[in-house]
C-alpha positions as semicolon CSV with decimal commas, in nm:
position;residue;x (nm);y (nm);z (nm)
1;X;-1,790;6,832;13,538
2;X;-1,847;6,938;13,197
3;X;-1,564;6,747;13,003
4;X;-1,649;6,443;13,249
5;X;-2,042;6,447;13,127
6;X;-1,903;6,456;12,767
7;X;-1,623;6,168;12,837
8;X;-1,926;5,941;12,943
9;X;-2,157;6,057;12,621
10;X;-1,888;6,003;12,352
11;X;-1,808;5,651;12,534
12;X;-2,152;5,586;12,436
13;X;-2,180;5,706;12,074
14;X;-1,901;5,441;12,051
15;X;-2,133;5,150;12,232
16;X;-2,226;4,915;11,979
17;X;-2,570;4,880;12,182
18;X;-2,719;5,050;12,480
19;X;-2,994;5,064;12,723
20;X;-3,372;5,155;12,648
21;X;-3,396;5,492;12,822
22;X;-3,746;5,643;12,979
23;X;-3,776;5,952;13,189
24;X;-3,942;6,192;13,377
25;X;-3,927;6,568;13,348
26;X;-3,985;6,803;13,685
27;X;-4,027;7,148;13,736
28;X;-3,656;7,215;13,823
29;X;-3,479;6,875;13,662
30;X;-3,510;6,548;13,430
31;X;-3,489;6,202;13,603
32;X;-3,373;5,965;13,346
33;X;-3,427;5,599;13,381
34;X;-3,339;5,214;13,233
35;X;-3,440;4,904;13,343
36;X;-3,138;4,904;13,623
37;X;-3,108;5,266;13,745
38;X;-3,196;5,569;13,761
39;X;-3,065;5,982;13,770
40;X;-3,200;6,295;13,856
41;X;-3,031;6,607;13,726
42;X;-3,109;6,961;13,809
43;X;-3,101;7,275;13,693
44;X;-2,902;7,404;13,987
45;X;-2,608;7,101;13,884
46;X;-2,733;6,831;14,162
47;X;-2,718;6,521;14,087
48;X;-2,882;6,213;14,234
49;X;-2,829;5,894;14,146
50;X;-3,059;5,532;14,250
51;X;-3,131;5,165;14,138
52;X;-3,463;5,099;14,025
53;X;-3,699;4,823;14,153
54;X;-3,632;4,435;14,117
55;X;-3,922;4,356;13,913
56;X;-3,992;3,939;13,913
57;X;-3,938;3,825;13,558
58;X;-4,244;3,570;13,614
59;X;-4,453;3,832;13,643
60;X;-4,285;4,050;13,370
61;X;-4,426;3,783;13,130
62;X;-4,775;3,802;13,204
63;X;-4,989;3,977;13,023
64;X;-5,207;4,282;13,202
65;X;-4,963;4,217;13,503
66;X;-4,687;4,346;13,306
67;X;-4,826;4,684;13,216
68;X;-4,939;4,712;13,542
69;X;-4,588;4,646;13,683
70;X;-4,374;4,858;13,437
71;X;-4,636;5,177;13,565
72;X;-4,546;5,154;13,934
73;X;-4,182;5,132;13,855
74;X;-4,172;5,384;13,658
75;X;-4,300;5,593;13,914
76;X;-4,012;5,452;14,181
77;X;-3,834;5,758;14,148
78;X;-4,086;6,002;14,199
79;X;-4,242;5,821;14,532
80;X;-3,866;5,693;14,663
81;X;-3,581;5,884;14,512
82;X;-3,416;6,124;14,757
83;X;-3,425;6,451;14,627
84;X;-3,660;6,403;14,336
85;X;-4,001;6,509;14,556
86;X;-4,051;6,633;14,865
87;X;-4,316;6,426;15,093
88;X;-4,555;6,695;15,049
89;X;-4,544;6,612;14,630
90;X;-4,542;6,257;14,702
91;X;-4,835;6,232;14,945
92;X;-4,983;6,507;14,712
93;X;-4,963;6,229;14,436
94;X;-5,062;5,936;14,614
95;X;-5,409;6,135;14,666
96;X;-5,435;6,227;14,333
97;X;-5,393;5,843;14,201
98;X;-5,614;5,690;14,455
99;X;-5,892;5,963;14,474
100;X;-6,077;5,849;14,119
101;X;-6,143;5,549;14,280
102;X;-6,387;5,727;14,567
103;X;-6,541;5,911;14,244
104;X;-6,731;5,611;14,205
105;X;-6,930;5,717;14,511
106;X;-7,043;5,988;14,338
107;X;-7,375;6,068;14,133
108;X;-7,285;6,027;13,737
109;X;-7,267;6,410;13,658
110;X;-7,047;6,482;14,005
111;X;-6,799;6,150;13,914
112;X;-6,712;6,313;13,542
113;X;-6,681;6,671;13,695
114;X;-6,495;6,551;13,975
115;X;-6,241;6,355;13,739
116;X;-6,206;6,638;13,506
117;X;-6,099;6,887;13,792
118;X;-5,878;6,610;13,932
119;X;-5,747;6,580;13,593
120;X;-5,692;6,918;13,555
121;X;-5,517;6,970;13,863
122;X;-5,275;6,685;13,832
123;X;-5,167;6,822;13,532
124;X;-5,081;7,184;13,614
125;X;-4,897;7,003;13,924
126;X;-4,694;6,816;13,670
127;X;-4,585;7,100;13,416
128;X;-4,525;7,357;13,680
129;X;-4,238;7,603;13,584
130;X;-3,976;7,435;13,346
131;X;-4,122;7,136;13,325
132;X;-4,221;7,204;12,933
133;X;-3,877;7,271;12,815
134;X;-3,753;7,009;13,045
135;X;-3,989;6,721;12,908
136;X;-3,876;6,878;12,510
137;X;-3,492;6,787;12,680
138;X;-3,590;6,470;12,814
139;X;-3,744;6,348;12,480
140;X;-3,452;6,527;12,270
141;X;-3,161;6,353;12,509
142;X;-3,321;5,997;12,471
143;X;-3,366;6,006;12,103
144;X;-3,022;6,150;12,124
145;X;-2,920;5,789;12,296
146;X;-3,064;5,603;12,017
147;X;-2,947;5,831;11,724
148;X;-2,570;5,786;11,861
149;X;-2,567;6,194;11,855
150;X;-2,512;6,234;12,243
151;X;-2,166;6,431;12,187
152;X;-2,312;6,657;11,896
153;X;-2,632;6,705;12,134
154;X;-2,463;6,795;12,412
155;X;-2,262;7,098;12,204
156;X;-2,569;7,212;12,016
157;X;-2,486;7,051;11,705
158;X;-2,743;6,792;11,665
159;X;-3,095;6,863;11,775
160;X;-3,307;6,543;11,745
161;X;-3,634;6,552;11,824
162;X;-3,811;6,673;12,095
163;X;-4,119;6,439;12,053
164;X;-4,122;6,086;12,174
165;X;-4,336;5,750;12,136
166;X;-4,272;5,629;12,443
167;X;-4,348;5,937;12,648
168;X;-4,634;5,884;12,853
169;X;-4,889;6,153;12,671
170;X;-4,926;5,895;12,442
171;X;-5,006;5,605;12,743
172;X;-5,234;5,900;12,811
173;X;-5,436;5,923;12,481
174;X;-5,453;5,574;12,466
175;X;-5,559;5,526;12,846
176;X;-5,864;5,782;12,804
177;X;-6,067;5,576;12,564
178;X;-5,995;5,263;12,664
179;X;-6,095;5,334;13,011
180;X;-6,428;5,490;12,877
181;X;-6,497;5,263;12,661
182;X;-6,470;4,970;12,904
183;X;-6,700;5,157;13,186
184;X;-6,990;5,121;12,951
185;X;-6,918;4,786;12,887
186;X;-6,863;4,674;13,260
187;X;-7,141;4,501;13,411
188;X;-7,298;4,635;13,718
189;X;-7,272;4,319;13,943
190;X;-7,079;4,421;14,224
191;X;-7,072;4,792;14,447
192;X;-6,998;5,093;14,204
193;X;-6,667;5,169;14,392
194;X;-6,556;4,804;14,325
195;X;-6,693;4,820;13,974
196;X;-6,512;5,108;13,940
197;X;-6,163;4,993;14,084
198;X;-6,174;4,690;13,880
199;X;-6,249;4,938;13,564
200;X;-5,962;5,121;13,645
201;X;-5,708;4,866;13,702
202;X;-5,841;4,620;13,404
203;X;-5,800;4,974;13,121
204;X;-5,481;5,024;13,248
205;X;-5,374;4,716;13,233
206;X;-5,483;4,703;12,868
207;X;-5,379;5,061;12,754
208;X;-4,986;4,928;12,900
209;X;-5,005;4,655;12,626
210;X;-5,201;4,873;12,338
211;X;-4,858;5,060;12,391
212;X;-4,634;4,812;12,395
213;X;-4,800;4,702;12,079
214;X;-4,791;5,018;11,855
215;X;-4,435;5,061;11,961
216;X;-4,354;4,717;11,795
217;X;-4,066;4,760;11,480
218;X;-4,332;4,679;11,241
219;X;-4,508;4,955;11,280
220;X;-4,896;4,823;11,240
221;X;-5,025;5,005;11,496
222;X;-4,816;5,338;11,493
223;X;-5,108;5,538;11,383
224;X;-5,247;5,487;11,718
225;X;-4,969;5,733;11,843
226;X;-5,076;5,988;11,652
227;X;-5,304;6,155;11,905
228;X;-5,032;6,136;12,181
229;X;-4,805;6,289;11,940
230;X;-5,032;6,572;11,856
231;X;-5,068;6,616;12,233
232;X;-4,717;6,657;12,270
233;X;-4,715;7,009;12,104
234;X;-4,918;7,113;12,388
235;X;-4,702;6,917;12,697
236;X;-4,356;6,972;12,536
237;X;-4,203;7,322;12,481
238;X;-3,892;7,348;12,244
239;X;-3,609;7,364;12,475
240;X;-3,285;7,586;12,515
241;X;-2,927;7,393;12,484
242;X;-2,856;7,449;12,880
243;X;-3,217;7,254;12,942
244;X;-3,109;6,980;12,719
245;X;-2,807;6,965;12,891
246;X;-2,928;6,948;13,187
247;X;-3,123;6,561;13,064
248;X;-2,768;6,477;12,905
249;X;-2,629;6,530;13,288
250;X;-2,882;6,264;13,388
251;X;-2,833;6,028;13,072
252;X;-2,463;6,029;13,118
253;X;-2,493;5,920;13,458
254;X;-2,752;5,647;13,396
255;X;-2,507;5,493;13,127
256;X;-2,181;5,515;13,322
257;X;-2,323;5,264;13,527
258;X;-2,436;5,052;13,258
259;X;-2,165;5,034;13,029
């Protein structure tokens, strides 16, 4: 399997252009993703393999609706992929995104504690076990992609980095005062818990196309990453050659369908 993995990546160090990559690290794995498919590789050697969702290229164009779109399907192979999460993870998630929204209900000092534990929570469930040295290998096999190193990363040679703009700390950092910043500004015309959805929905929307924004070529906004990046020293762990290797499994297979 080894010499077929590093076949597929020195077929693409020779591709005059490939795919944007995103991903996904997991306590035992690294899904890998572009705009067509998707991989998840483990740590045991499994390997699945799916498409990604259809997304309407109407809708792709409009503003808000965009961000909001390019979210869910990035999470299409957490919530569908066989053998990425069990249902007990996924229904586990689907609480944890929709409960904010009763938080609303609550008294002011009960909402913010009950979004901080929530927070909390969600994020231990995220970076259970490997998941630090996997998300390092997940950022270090993408840039990897777009260095044209894939072949030296895969033997140890090369090391790119294992900090990323796109990763979604920085959506994060970005997401956190944007959303507060808009609940103070909201008006309070309607129920608090529809006040409150709209809130959500509207800063996300937004904080998608701050991102898209500072990840332009010209660079304008890049500072705005900076907090994200800083944040990644704390959800990224430097990782061993047989973790990045591991993300490589799930690259390769994500580009032998493209190319």
């Amino acid at each position: 399997m080894d010499s077929r993995v590093a076949e597929l990546l020195a077929r693409a160090d020779g591709a005059a252009t490939l795919p944007k990559l995103g991903g996904m690290a997991r306590p035992n794995g690294v899904v890998i993703v572009s705009e067509r498919h998707w991989a998840f590789a483990t740590v045991t050697g499994e390997l699945h393999e799916g498409v990604m969702p259809v997304r309407s290229s109407r809708a792709a164009r409009i503003p808000l609706v965009r961000g909001l779109l390019q979210l869910a399907s990035s999470m299409a192979p957490l919530l569908r992929g066989r053998g990425v999460a069990r249902l007990r993870e996924r229904l586990f998630l689907l609480v944890a995104l929709l409960l904010p929204f009763a938080f609303v209900l609550l008294p002011g000092r009960l909402e913010l504690a009950a979004g901080i534990a929530t927070t909390a929570l969600i994020i231990l469930w995220l970076f259970r076990g490997r998941t630090l040295r996997l998300h390092g290998a997940e950022h270090r096999a993408i840039a990897a992609a777009e260095e044209g190193s894939l072949v030296a990363t895969w033997t140890g040679e090369a090391r790119p980095t294992r900090f990323s703009p796109r990763c979604g700390t920085n959506f994060a950092a970005l997401a956190i005062p944007v959303t507060a910043v808009f609940d103070q500004l909201a008006p309070r015309l309607l129920a608090p818990s529809l006040t409150g959805a709209l809130v959500a929905v509207f800063s996300i929307g937004v904080s998608m196309e701050l991102w898209k924004a500072v990840q332009h070529p010209s660079g304008l906004l890049r500072g705005l990453l900076l907090p994200g990046l800083a944040l990644q020293r704390l959800s990224t762990r430097e990782p061993a050659l047989d973790d990045t290797q591991v993300a490589l499994r799930a690259v390769a297979s994500v580009l032998r369908r493209e190319l």
